[in-house]
C-alpha positions as a Python dict, from the first residue, in 0.01 Angstrom:
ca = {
    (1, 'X'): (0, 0, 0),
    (2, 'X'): (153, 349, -106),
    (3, 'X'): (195, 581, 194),
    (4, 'X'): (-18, 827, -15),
    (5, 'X'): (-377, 540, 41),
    (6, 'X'): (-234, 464, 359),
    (7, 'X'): (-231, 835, 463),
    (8, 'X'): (-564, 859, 328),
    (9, 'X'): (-690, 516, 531),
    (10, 'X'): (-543, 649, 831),
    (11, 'X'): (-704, 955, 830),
    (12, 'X'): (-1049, 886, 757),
    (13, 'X'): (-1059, 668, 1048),
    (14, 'X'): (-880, 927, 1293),
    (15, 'X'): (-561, 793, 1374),
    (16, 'X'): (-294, 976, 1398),
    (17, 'X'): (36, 860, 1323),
    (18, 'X'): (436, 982, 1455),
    (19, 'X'): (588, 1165, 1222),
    (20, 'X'): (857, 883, 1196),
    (21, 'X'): (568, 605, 1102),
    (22, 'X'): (517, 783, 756),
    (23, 'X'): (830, 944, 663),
    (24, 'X'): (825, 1260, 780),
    (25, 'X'): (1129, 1495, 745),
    (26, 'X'): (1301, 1529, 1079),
    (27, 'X'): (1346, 1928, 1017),
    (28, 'X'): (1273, 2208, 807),
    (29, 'X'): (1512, 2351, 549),
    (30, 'X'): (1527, 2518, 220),
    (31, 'X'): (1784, 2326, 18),
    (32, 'X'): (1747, 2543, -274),
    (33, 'X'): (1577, 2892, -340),
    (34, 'X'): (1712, 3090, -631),
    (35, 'X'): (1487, 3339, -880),
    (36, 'X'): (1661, 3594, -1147),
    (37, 'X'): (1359, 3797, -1091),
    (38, 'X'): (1480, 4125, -974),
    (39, 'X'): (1277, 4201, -680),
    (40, 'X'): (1447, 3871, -510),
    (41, 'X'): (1785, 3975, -633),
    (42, 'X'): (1731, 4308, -501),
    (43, 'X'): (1625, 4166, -156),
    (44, 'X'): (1978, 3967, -114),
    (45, 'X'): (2141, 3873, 91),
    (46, 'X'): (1863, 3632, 211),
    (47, 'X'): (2053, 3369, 434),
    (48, 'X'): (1831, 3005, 406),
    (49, 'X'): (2009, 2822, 645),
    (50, 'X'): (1870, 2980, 995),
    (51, 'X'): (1485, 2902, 980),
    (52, 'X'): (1309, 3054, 1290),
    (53, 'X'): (951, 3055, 1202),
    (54, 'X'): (783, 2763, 1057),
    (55, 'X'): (426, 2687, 1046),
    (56, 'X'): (100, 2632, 803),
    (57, 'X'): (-188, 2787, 766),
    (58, 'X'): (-490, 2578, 614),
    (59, 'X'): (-835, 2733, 517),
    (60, 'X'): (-1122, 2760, 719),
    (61, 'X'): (-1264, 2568, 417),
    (62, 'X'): (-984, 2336, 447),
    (63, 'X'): (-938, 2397, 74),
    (64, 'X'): (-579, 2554, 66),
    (65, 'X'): (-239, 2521, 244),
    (66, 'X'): (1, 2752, 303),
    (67, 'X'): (348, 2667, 448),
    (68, 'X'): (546, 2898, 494),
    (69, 'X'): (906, 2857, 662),
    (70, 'X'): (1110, 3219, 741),
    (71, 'X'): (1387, 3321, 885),
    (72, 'X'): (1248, 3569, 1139),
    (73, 'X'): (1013, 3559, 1433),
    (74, 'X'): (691, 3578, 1305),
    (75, 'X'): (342, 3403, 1385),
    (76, 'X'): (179, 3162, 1172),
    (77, 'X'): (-119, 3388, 1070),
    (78, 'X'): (127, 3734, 1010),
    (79, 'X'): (312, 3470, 774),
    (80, 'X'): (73, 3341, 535),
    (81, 'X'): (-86, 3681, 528),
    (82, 'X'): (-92, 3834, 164),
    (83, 'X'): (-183, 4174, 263),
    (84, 'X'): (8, 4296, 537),
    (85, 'X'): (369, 4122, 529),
    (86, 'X'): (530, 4111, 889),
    (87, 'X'): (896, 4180, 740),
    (88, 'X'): (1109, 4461, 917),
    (89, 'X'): (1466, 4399, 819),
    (90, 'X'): (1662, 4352, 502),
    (91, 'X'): (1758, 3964, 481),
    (92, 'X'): (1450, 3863, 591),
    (93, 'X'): (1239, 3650, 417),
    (94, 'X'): (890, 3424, 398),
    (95, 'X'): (910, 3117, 150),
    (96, 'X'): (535, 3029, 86),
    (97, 'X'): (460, 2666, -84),
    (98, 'X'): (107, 2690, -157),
    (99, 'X'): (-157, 2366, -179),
    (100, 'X'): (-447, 2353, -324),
    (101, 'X'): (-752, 2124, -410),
    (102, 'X'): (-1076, 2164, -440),
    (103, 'X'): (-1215, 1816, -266),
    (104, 'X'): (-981, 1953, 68),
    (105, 'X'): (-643, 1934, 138),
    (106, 'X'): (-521, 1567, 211),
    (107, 'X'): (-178, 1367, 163),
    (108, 'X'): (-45, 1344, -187),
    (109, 'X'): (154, 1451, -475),
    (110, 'X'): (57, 1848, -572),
    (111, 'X'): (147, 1980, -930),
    (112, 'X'): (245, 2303, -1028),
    (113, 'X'): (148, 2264, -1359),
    (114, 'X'): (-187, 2150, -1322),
    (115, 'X'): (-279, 2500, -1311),
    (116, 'X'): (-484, 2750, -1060),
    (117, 'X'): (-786, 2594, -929),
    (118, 'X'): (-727, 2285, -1015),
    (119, 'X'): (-696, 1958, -833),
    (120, 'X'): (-371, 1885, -688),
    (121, 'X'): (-229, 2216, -752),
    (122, 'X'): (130, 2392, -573),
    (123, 'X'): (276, 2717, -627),
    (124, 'X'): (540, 2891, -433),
    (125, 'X'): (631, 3285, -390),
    (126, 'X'): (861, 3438, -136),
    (127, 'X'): (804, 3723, 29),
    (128, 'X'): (1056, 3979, 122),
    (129, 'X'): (1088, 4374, 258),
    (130, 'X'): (1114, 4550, -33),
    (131, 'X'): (963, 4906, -108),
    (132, 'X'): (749, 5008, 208),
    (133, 'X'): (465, 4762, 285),
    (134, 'X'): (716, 4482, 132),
    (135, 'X'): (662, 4268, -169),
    (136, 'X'): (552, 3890, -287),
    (137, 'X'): (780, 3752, -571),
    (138, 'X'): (556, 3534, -745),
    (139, 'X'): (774, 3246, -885),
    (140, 'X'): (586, 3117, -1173),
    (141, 'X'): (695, 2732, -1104),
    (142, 'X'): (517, 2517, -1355),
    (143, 'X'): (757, 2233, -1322),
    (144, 'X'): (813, 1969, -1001),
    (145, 'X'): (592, 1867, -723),
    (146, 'X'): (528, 1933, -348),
    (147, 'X'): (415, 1636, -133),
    (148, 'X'): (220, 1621, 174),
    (149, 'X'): (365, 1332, 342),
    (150, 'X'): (124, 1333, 604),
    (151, 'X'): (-139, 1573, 845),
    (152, 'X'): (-318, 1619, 1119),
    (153, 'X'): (-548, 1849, 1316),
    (154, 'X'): (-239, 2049, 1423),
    (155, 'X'): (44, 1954, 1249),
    (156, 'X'): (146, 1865, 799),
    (157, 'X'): (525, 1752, 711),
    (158, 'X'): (630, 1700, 325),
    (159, 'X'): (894, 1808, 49),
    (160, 'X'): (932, 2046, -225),
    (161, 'X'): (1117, 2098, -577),
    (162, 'X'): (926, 2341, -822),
    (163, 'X'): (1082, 2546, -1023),
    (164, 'X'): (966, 2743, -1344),
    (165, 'X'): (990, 2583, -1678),
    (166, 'X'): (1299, 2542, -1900),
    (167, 'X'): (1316, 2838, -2099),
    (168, 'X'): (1129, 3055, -1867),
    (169, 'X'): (1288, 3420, -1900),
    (170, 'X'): (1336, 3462, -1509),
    (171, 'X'): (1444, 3130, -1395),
    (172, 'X'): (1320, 3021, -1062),
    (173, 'X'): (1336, 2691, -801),
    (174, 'X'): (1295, 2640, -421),
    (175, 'X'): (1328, 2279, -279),
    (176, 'X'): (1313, 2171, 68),
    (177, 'X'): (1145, 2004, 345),
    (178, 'X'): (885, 2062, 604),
    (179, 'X'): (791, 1930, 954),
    (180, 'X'): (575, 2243, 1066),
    (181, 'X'): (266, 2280, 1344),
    (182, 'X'): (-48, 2353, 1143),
    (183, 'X'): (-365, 2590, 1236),
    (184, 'X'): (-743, 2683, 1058),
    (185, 'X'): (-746, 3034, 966),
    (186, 'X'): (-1056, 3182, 1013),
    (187, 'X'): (-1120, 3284, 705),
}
């Protein structure tokens, strides 16, 4: 049985599992995140090896995912926020891997290029202080996947490699991994 059906089994009869039992990354880290387009560049140095904020945010609808892992202090809620970014300082940023599907989020295999509102869909942007309310670079990945390994009520681990398509004019990736307590937004 692939861990993807025995996620599924396990949680439509309410068991929850150790992170360990399904292959959950130990830690969080961003292995890769590189873009050419300029608002990144402009935003460097942005230093991926100290995470200090990790969390997700799902949807009250339980719809969407966002996981965001950052390397300032900053609240679950103020991170996955698209309006008002929480970023003070230059070098700070807010990686964002976005899920979505329309059935509800569960375990699986997300792809960037099955396009927005679709099933199974990822995207990633990172956010970073630029200009005076800050700014979300939008990466454009079309290639890749992002896998929820497993979830709960109040916690979602997985991995990530998208990156934007061969040819694309402003090259993009971000890969990593994610072990990260999860909470409903109320909206």
């Amino acid at each position: 049985m692939t861990r993807f059906f025995l996620s599924l089994l396990i949680a439509g009869m309410g068991i929850s599992l150790s992170a360990a039992a399904v292959d959950c990354p130990k830690a969080n880290v961003i292995t890769k995140m590189v873009s050419a387009m300029q608002a990144f560049r402009d935003a460097q140095p942005l230093d991926r090896t100290r995470l200090k904020a990790c969390g997700a945010q799902l949807s009250k609808d339980g719809k969407e995912l966002r996981v965001c892992l950052a390397n300032g202090d900053f609240a679950v809620a103020d991170m996955a926020n698209s309006f008002v970014l929480p970023l003070e300082q230059k070098g700070q940023f807010i990686l964002q891997v976005n899920f979505s599907n329309g059935a509800g989020i569960v375990p699986g295999k997300y792809d960037p290029a099955a396009g927005y509102g679709k099933p199974f869909w990822a995207s990633a942007e990172i956010k970073v202080p630029l200009g005076k309310q800050g700014t979300i670079v939008m990466l454009g990945v079309g290639e890749g996947t992002a896998e929820i390994v497993a979830m709960s009520g109040s916690m979602v681990c997985g991995r990530f490699r998208l990156k934007t398509p061969a040819g694309h004019p402003q090259p993009s990736e971000v890969a990593g991994e994610f072990n990260v307590p999860m909470e409903r937004s109320r909206w």
